[in-house]
NUVEX-243948 format. One record per residue (C-alpha): chain; y, z, x. Coordinates in nm, 2 decimals. Layout:
! NUVEX-243948
<atom><kette>A</kette><Y>Y</Y><Z>Z</Z><X>X</X></atom>
...
This chain:
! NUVEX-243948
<atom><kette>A</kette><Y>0.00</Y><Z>0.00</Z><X>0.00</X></atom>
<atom><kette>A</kette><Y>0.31</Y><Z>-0.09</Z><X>0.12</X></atom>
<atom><kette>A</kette><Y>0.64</Y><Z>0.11</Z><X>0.07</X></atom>
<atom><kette>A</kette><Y>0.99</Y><Z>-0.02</Z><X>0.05</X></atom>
<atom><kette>A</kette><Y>1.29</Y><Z>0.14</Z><X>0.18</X></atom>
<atom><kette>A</kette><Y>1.51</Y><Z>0.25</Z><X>-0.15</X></atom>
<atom><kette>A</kette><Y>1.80</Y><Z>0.00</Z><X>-0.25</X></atom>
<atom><kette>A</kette><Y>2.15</Y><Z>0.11</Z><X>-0.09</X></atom>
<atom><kette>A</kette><Y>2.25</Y><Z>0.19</Z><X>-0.49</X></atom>
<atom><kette>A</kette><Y>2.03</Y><Z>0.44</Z><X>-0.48</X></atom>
<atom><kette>A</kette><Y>2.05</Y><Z>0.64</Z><X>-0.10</X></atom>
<atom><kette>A</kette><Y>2.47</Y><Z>0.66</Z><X>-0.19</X></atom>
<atom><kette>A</kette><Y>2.45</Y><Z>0.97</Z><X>-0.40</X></atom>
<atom><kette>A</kette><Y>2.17</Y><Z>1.11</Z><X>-0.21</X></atom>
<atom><kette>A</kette><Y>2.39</Y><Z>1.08</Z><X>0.11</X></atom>
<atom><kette>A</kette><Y>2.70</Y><Z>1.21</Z><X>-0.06</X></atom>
<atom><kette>A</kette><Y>2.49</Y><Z>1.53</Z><X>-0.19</X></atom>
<atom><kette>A</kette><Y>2.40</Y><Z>1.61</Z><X>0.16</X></atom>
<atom><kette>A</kette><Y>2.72</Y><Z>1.57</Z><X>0.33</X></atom>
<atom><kette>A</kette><Y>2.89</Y><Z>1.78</Z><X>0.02</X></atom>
<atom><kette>A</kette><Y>2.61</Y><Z>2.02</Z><X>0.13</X></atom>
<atom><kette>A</kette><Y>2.61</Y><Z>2.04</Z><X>0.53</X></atom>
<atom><kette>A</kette><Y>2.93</Y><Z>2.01</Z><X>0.54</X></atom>
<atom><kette>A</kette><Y>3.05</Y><Z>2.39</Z><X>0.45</X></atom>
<atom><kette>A</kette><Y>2.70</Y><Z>2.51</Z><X>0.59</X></atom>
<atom><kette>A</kette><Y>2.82</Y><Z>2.36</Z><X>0.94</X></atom>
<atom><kette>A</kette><Y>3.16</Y><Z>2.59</Z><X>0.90</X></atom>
<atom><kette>A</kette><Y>3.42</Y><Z>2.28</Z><X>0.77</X></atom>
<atom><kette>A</kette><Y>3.63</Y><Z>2.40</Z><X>0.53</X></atom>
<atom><kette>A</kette><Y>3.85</Y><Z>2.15</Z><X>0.51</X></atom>
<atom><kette>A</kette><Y>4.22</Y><Z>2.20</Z><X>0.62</X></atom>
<atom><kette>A</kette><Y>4.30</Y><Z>2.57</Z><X>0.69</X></atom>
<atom><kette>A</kette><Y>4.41</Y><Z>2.79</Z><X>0.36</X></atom>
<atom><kette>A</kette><Y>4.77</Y><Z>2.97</Z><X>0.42</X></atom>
<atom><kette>A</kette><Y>4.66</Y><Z>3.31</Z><X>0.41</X></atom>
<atom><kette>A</kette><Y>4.72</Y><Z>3.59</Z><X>0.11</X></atom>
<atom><kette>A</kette><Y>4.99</Y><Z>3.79</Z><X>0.25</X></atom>
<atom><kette>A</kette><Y>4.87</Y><Z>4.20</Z><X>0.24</X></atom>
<atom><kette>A</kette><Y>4.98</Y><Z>4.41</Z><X>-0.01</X></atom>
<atom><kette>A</kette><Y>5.18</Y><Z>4.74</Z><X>0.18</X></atom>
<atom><kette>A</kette><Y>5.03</Y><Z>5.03</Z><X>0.03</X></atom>
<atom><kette>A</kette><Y>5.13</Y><Z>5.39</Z><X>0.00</X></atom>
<atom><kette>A</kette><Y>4.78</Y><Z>5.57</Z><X>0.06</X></atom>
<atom><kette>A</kette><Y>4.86</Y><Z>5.95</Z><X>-0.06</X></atom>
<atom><kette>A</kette><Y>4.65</Y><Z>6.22</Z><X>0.07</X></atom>
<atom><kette>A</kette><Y>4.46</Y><Z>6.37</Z><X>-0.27</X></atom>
<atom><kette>A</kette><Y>4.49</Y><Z>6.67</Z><X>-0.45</X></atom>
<atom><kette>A</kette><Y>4.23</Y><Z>6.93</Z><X>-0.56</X></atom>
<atom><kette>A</kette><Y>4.28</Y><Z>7.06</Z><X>-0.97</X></atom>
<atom><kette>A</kette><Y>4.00</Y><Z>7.37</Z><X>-0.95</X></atom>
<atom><kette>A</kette><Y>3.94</Y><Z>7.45</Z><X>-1.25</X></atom>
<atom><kette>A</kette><Y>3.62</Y><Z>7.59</Z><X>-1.15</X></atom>
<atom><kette>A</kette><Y>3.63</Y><Z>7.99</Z><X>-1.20</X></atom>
<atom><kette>A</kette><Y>3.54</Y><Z>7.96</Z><X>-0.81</X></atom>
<atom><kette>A</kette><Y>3.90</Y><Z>7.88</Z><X>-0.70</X></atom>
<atom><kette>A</kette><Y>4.06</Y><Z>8.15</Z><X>-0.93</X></atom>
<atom><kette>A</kette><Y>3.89</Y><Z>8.40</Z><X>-0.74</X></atom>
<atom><kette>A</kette><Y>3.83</Y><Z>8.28</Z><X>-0.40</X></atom>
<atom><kette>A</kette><Y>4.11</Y><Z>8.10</Z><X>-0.38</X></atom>
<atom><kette>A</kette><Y>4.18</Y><Z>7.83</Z><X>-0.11</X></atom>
<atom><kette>A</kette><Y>3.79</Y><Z>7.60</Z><X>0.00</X></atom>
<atom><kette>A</kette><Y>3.90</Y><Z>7.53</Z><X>0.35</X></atom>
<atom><kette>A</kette><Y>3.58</Y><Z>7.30</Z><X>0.33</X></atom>
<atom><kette>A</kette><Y>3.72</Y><Z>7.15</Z><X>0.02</X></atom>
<atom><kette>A</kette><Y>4.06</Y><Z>7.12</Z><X>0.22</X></atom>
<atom><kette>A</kette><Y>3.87</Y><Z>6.91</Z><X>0.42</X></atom>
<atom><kette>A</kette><Y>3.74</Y><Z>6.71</Z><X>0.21</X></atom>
<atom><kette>A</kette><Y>4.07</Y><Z>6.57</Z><X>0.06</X></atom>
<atom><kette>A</kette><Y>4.16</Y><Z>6.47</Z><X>0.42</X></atom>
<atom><kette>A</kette><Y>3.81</Y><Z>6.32</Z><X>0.49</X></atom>
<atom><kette>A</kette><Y>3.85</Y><Z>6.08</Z><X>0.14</X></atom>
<atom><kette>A</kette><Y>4.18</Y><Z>5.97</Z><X>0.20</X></atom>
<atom><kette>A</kette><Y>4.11</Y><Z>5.87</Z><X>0.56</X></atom>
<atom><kette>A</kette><Y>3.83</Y><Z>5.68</Z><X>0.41</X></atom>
<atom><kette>A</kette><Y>3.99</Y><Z>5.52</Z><X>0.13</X></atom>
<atom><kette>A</kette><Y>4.27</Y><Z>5.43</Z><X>0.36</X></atom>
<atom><kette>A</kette><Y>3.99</Y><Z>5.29</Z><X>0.61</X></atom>
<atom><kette>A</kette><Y>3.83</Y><Z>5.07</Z><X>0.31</X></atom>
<atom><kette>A</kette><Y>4.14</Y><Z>4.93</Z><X>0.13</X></atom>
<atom><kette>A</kette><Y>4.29</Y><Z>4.83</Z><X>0.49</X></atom>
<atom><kette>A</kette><Y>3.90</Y><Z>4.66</Z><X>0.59</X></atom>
<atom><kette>A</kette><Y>3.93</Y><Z>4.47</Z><X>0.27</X></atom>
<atom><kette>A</kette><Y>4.21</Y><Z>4.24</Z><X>0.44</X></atom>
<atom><kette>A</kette><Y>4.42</Y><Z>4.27</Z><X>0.12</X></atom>
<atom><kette>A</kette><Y>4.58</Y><Z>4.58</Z><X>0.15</X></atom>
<atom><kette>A</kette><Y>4.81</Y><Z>4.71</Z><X>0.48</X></atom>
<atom><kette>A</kette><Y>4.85</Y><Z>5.07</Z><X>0.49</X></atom>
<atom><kette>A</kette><Y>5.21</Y><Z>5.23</Z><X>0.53</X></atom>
<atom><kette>A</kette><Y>5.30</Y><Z>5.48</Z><X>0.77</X></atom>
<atom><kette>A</kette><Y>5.39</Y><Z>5.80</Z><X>0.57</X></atom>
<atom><kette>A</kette><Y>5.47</Y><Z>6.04</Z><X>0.81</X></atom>
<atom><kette>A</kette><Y>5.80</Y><Z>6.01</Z><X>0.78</X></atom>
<atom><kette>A</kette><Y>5.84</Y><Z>6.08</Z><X>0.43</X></atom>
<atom><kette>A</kette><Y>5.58</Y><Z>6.39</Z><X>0.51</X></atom>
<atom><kette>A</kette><Y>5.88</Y><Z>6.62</Z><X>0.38</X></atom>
<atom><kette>A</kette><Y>5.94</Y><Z>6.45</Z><X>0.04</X></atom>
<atom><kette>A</kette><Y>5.58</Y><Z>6.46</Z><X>0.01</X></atom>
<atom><kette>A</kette><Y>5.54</Y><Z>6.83</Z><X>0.05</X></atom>
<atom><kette>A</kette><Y>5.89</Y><Z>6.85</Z><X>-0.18</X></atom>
<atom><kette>A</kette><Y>5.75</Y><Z>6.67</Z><X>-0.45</X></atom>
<atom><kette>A</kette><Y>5.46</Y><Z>6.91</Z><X>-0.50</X></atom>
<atom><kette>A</kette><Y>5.20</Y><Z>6.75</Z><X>-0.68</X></atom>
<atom><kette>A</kette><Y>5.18</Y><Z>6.42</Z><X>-0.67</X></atom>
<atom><kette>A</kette><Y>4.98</Y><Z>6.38</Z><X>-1.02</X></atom>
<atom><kette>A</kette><Y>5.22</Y><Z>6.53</Z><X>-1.20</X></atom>
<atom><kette>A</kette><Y>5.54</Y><Z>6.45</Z><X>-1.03</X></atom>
<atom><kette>A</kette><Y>5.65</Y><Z>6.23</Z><X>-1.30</X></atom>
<atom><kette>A</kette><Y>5.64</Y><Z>5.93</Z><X>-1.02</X></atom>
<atom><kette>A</kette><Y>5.79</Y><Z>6.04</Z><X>-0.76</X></atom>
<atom><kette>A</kette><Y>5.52</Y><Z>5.86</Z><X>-0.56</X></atom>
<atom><kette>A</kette><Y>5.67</Y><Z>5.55</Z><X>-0.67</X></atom>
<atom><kette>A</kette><Y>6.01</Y><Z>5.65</Z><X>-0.51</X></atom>
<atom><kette>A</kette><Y>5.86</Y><Z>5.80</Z><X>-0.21</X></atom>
<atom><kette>A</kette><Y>5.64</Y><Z>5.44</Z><X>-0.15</X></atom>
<atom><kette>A</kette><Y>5.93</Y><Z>5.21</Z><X>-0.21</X></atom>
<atom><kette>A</kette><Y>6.13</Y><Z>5.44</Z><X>0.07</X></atom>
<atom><kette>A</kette><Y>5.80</Y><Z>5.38</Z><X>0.30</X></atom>
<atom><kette>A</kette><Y>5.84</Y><Z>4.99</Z><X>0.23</X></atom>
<atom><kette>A</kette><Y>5.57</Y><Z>4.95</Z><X>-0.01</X></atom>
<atom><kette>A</kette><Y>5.43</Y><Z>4.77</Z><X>-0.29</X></atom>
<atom><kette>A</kette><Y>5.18</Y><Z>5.00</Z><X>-0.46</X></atom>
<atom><kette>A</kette><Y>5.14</Y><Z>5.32</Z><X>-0.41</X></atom>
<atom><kette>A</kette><Y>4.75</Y><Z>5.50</Z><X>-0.45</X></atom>
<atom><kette>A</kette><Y>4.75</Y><Z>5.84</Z><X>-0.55</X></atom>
<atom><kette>A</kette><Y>4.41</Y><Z>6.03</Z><X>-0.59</X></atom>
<atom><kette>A</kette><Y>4.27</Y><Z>6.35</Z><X>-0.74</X></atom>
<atom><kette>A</kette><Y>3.98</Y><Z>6.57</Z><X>-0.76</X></atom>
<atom><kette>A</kette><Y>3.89</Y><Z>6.80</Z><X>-1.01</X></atom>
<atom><kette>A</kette><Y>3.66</Y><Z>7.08</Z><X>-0.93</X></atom>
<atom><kette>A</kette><Y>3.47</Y><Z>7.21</Z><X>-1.25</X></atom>
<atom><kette>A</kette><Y>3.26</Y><Z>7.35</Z><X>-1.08</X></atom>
<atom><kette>A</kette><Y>3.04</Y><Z>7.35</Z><X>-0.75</X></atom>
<atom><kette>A</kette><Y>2.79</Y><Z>7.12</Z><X>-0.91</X></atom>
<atom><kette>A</kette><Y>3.04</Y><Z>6.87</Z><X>-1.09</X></atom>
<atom><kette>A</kette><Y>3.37</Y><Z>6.69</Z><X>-0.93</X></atom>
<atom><kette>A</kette><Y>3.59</Y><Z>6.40</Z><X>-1.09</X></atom>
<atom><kette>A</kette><Y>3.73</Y><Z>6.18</Z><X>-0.83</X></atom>
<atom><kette>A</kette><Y>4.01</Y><Z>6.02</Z><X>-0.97</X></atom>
<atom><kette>A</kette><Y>4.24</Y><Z>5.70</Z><X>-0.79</X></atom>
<atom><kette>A</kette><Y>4.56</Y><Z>5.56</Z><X>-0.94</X></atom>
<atom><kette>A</kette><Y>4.73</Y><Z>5.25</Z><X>-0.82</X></atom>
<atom><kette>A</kette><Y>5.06</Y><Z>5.14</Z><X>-0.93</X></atom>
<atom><kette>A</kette><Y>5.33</Y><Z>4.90</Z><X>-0.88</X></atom>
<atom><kette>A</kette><Y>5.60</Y><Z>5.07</Z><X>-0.68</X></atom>
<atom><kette>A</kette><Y>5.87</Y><Z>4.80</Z><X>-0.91</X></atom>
<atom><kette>A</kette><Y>5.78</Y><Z>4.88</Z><X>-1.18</X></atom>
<atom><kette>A</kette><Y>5.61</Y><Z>5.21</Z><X>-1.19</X></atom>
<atom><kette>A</kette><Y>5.32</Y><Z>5.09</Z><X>-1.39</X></atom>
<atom><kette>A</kette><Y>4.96</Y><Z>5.21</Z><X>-1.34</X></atom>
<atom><kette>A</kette><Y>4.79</Y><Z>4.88</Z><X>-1.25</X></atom>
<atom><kette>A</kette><Y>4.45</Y><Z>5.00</Z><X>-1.13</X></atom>
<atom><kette>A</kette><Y>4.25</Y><Z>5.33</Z><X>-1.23</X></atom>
<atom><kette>A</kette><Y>3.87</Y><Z>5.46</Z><X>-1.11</X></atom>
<atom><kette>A</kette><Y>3.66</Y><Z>5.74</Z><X>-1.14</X></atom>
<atom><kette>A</kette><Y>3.37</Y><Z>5.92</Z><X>-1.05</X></atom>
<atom><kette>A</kette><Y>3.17</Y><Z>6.19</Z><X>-1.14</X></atom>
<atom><kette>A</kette><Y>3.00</Y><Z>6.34</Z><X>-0.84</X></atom>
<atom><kette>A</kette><Y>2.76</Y><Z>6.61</Z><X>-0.82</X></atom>
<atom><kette>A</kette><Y>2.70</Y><Z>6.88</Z><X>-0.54</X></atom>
<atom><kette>A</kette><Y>3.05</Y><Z>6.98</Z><X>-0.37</X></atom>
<atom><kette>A</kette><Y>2.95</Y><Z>6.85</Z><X>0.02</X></atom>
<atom><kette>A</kette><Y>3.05</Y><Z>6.59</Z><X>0.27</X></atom>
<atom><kette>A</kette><Y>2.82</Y><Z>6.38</Z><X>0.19</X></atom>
<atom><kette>A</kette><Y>2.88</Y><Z>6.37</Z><X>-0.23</X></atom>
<atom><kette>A</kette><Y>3.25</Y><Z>6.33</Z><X>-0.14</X></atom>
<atom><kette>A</kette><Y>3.18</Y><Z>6.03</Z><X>0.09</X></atom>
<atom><kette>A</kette><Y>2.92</Y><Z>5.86</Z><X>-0.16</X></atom>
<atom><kette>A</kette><Y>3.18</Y><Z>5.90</Z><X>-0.40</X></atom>
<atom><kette>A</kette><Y>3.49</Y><Z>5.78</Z><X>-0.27</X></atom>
<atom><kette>A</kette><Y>3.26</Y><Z>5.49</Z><X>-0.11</X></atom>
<atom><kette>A</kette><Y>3.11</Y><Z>5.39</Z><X>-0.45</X></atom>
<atom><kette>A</kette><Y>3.49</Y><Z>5.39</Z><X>-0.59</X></atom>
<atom><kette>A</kette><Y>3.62</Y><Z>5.16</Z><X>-0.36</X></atom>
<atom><kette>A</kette><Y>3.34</Y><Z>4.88</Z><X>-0.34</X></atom>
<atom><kette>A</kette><Y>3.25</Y><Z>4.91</Z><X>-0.73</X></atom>
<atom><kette>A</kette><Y>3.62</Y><Z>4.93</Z><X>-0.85</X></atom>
<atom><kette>A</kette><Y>3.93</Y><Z>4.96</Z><X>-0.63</X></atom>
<atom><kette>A</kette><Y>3.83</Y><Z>4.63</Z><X>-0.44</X></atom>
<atom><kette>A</kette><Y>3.66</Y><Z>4.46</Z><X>-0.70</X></atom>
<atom><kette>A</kette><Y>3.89</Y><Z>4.14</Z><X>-0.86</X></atom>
């Protein structure tokens, strides 16, 4: 049996298929995209609300403290790998920060203290402690222009330790902060 090579009518789309397909896998893009400029971002340290009977008569977790500082540095860490967001420098506002008190209920002062710092959204972040066993980590973004909440998570952890903290704030970012 003898076999004939196809007609040309019929290898054109066959070709075009492949080159539509090697063509990315080789690493051609096509001409270079202008890249997404980064949002600045106001990355607040988080707050604790114990409501836990714990904190009422132990007083201050030093652990906990901890904690807070451990989950912002890591939210910072996450939103800045993402390649959307570039973290502002807040030490300089440090003062108005400790001024303001709370930053959850400061009536958005965080707004005022980003756009001072540059920025174009400003993340604030809260934990509440019911008790040992159960934790609420909760992250607000908003638009420093307008003051509007844009972007909300939360997360119900269990077990008050390094490691539920971490999972938590971890799981926040990659399942809702940085999601589209």
């Amino acid at each position: 049996m003898r076999v004939l090579p196809a007609p040309v009518s019929v290898l054109r789309p066959l070709v075009a298929a492949m080159i539509l397909w090697l063509v990315p896998a080789m690493g051609f893009s096509g001409p270079a995209r202008a890249e997404t400029p980064k949002l600045r971002t106001a990355v607040f340290d988080f707050e604790l609300i114990d409501t836990s009977l714990e904190g009422s008569v132990k007083g201050i977790n030093h652990d906990e403290t901890q904690r807070l500082a451990m989950i912002s540095t890591e939210l910072r860490a996450k939103l800045s790998e993402s390649g959307r967001y570039e973290i502002v420098d807040l030490s300089p506002a440090r003062k108005q920060i400790e001024d303001a008190g709370y930053l959850h209920s400061c009536n958005g002062c965080d707004t005022k203290i980003a756009a001072g710092a540059d920025a174009q959204l400003a993340v604030t972040g809260v934990v509440q402690k019911v008790s040992n066993l159960i934790l609420n980590i909760n992250v607000y973004i908003r638009d420093v222009e307008s003051g509007r909440v844009i972007r909300s998570a939360s997360a119900d952890i269990r077990g008050n330790t390094d490691r539920s903290w971490s999972h938590g704030i971890s799981w926040l970012a990659r399942n809702r902060l940085l999601k589209p």
